[in-house]
N, C-alpha and C positions, 0 to 999 in steps of 0.2 A: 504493500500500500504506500509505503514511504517513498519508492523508486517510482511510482507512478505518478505522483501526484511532483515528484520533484522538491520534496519537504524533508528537512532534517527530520532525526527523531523528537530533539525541543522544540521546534517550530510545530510539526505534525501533533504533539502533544497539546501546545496552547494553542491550536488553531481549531481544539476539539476533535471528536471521532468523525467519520464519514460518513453523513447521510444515506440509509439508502433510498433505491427508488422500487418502486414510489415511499414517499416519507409517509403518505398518512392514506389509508382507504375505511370508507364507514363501514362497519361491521354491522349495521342494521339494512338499509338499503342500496349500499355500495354507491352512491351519487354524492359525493361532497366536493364543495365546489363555490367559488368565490371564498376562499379565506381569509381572516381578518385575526391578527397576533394581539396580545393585549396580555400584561404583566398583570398576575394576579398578587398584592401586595401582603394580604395575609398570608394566604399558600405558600407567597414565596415559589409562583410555579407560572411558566407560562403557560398562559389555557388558547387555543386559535376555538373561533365561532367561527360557523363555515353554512353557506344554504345545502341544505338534505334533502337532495333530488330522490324521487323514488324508482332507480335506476332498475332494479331488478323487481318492482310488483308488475304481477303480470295482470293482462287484459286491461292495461289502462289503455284507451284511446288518445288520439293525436298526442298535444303535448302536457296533458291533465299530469304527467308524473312530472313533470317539474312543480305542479301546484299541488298543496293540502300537506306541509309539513312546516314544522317549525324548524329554527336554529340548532343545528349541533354541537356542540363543544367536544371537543380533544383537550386533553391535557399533557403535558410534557416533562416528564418523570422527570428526567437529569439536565433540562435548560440545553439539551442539543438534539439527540436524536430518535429517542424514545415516547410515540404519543399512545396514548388509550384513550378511546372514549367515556366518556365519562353520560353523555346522556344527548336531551335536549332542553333548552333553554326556555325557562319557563315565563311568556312572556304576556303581560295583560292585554294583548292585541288583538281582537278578533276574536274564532275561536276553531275547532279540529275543522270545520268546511271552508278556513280562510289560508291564506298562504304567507308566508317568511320569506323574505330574501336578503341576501348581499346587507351584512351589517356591517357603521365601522365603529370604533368605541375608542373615546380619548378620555384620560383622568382629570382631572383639576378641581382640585383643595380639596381633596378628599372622597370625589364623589366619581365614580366612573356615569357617561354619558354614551349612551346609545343611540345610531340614527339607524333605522330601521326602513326599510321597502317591505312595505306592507301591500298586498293583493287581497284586495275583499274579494273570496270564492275560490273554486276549483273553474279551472276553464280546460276548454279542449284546443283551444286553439291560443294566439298571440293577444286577442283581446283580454278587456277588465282594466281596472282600473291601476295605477301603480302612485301610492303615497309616502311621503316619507314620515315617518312618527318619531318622536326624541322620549326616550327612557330614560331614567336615572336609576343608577341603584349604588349601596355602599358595600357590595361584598361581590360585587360579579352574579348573585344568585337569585337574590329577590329586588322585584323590577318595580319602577313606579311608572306608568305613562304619562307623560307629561302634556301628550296632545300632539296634535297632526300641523306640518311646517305650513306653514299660508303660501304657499307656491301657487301661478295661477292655476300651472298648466295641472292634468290630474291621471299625469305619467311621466311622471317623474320617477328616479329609481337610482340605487347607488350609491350613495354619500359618501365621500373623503374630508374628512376633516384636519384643518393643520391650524394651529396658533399662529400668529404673527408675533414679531419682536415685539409691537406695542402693545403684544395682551388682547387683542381682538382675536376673532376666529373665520376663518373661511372655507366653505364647502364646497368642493367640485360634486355635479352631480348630471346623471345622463335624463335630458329633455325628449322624448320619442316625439312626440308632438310638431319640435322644431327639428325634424330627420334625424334623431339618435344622435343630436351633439352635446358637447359637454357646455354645462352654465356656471355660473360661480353665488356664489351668495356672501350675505356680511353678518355677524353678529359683535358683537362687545361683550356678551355675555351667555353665549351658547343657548337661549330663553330666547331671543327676539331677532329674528333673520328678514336681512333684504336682499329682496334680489337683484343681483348687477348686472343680469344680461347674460350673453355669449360668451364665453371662454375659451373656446378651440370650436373652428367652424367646421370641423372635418367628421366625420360619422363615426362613433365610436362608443364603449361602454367600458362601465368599471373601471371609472379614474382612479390615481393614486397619486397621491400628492406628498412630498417630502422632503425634507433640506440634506445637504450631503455634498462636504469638498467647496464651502462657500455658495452656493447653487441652491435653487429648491429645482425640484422634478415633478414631473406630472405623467405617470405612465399610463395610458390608455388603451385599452384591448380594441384591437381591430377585425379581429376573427383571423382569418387565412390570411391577414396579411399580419399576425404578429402582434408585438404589445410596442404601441409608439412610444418613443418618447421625448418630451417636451421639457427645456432648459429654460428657466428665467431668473432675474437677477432682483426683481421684486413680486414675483407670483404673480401676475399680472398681465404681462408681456410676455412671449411665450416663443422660442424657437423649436422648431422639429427638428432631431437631427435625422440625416439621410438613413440609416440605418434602423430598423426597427429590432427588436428582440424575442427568441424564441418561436420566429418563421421559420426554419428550417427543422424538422424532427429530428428529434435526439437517436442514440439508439438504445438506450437503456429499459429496463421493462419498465411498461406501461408511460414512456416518455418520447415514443414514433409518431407522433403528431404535433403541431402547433401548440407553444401554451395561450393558454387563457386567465383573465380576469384575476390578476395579481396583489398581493399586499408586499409591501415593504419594512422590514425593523434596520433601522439602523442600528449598530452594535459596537460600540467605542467607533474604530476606527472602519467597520468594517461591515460592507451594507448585504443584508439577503433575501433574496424574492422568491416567496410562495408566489406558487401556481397553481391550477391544477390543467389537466388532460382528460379529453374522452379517449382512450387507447383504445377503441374498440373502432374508431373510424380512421384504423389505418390501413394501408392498403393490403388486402388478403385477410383479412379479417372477418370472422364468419359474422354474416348479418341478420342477426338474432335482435330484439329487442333489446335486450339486458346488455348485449355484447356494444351495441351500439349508444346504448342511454347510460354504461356506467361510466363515471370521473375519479381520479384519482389526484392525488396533492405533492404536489413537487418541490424542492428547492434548490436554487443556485445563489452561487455569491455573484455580487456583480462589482464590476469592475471600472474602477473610472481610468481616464487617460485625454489629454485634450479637450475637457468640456464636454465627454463622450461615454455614454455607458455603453459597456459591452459583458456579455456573460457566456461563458463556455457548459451549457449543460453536461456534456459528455466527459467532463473533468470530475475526478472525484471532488465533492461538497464538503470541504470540512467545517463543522459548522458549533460555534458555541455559544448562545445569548446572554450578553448581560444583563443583571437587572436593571431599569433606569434609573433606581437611585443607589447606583453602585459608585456614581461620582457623576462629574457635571457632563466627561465626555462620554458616558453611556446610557445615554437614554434610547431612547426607542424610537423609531415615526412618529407617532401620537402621542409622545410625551416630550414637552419641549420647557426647559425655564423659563418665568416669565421674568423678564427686567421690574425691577423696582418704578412700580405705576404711582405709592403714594395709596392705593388700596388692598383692602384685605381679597 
C-alpha cells in the first residue's frame, strides 16, 4: 500500500488508512446518495446524513423509489474509514407518504441547523413540489422545524450553506423552475433569508460551496458531464475552471461511472469529497431495477494547484478527519470562525 500510493510509512500513517470503495453503501435499501458530513460534538464522531433512495424495493413504478423515505445517517467509528449505519433521521416534516432529500447542516453557538428539501408525497414521475424547511436541533437527534424558507419559486431543492467573514450566511441552492440553475440567498442570522437572484447561469444540481487555499469553491453536479467547478475571491463572482471533476469512470468497484452530487470537509490542510455513484449504469451491467437504481458513497482527496482543483479517484484515499474544534486550522466546510462582530 505504501509503494503504491508513493507514501512513507510516517506520512502513510498521519495521512490515515485507505478508504475503501465504495466507503459507504445503505444496508436497508442500498440507495444512498447526496451526502452531507457534519461533526457530531458530543459523540465526538462524524455522522454523514445522506437521501435513502429505495434502490432495491421492488414493483415500484417510474421514479416513486427515489420518493417516500427519510434521511439516513452513517456514522464513523474511527474519524477515517469505518461507517455503520446507524438508522434514519427522525425528522418533524411531513410524514411516511412525504419525501426527504439532499440535507446540508452547519453548527453555530451551539445549535446544529438543518436545510432540508422536503417533497410533499410519493410521485411516479419528476413532478410535486420541492421546499426547502430549516430545522434546529442540539444533539444531531431531536429536531425542531422551524418553518418553510419564503422562496418564491416552489422547486426549489438543495441547500449549501457557508458563513461569510462578516458572520452573515449564504445559501447556494438548485431553482428547477428557472432551468435547474443555481441561486444564492442572504441571511444574518440563518432565521430570515433573501433572495439574491442567479448565481451560476448554467444547468446544474447539488451545489457545494467552500473556502480552501485562500479561495471559496462552488462545486456543482452536472450529470454526465461531471461535478463543475467554480472559483471566487468573494463568493459572489464566480469563475469555471475548464476542467470539471469525476467525468471520466474510475475503475474501482462500484466507482465505473461519473460521480454525483458531492459534499466537501475540509481537514487542516487537506480537503475531501464525498460522492456517490449508480455502479449499476455502467457499461455491461445487467439491467435489473435494483442493479440500475442502487448508489453507493465514495471519497477522494482533492487536490489544489494553480487556482485549480483536481482529484485522482483511482489513487488510493488516504483519509483522516479532524475534528473542527481541534484548532483554528481544522475545521470542517460548515464550520467556519466567526471574526469578532461585537455580538453574542
Amino acid at each position: 500500500m505504501v509503494l503504491l500510493t508513493g507514501l512513507g510509512a510516517d506520512a502513510a500513517q498521519k495521512a490515515g488508512p485507505v478508504a475503501p470503495k465504495p466507503l459507504y453503501r445503505d444496508p436497508v435499501y442500498d440507495g444512498a446518495a447526496d451526502p452531507v458530513l457534519v461533526w457530531n460534538r458530543a459523540a465526538k464522531r462524524w455522522w454523514m446524513f445522506y437521501t435513502n433512495r429505495r434502490a432495491d424495493a421492488p414493483g415500484l413504478p417510474g421514479v416513486s423509489w427515489v420518493h417516500g423515505t427519510r434521511i439516513g445517517i452513517a456514522i464513523c467509528a474511527d474519524n477515517s474509514v469505518t461507517w455503520k449505519y446507524r438508522g434514519t433521521a427522525n425528522l418533524p416534516v411531513g410524514d411516511a407518504n412525504d419525501t426527504h432529500w439532499a440535507p446540508d447542516i452547519v453548527f453555530d453557538e451551539g445549535i446544529y441547523h438543518m436545510f432540508l428539501t422536503f417533497v410533499p408525497g410519493i410521485h411516479n414521475d419528476w413532478s410535486g413540489e420541492r421546499r426547502i424547511v430549516h430545522l434546529t436541533s442540539a444533539d444531531l437527534v431531536k429536531w425542531k422545524n422551524e418553518g418553510q424558507l419564503p422562496f418564491a419559486s416552489d422547486r426549489v431543492l438543495d441547500p449549501s450553506v457557508l458563513r461569510m467573514p462578516d458572520g452573515t450566511w449564504r445559501m447556494w441552492y438548485n431553482d428547477e423552475k428557472a432551468g435547474k440553475t443555481i441561486f444564492l440567498a442572504e441571511s444574518p442570522d440563518l432565521k430570515t433569508w433573501t433572495d439574491r437572484g442567479q448565481a451560476i447561469d448554467e444547468k446544474g444540481e447539488g451545489p457545494k460551496a467552500f473556502q480552501w487555499h485562500g479561495s471559496y469553491w462552488l462545486i456543482v453536479d452536472q450529470w454526465e458531464k461531471g461535478l463543475a467547478v467554480y472559483r471566487s475571491d468573494d463568493a459572489r463572482n464566480w469563475i469555471k475552471q475548464p476542467e470539471a471533476l469525476l467525468v471520466t469512470p474510475g475503475t474501482g468497484p462500484d466507482d465505473q461511472v461519473h460521480g454525483g452530487h458531492a459534499d466537501v470537509v475540509v481537514s487542516n490542510d487537506r480537503a475531501f469529497l464525498f460522492y456517490f455513484t449508480h455502479p449499476g449504469r455502467r457499461p455491461g451491467a445487467p439491467k435489473t431495477d435494483t442493479e440500475q437504481r442502487r448508489s453507493s458513497i465514495q471519497v477522494v482527496e482533492l487536490q489544489h494547484q494553480d487556482n485549480r482543483l483536481t482529484c485522482d479517484r483511482d489513487r488510493p484515499t488516504h483519509i483522516r478527519l479532524a475534528p473542527p474544534d481541534d484548532g483554528p486550522a481544522a475545521v470542517d466546510s460548515a464550520v467556519r470562525p466567526r471574526p469578532a462582530t461585537g455580538r453574542k
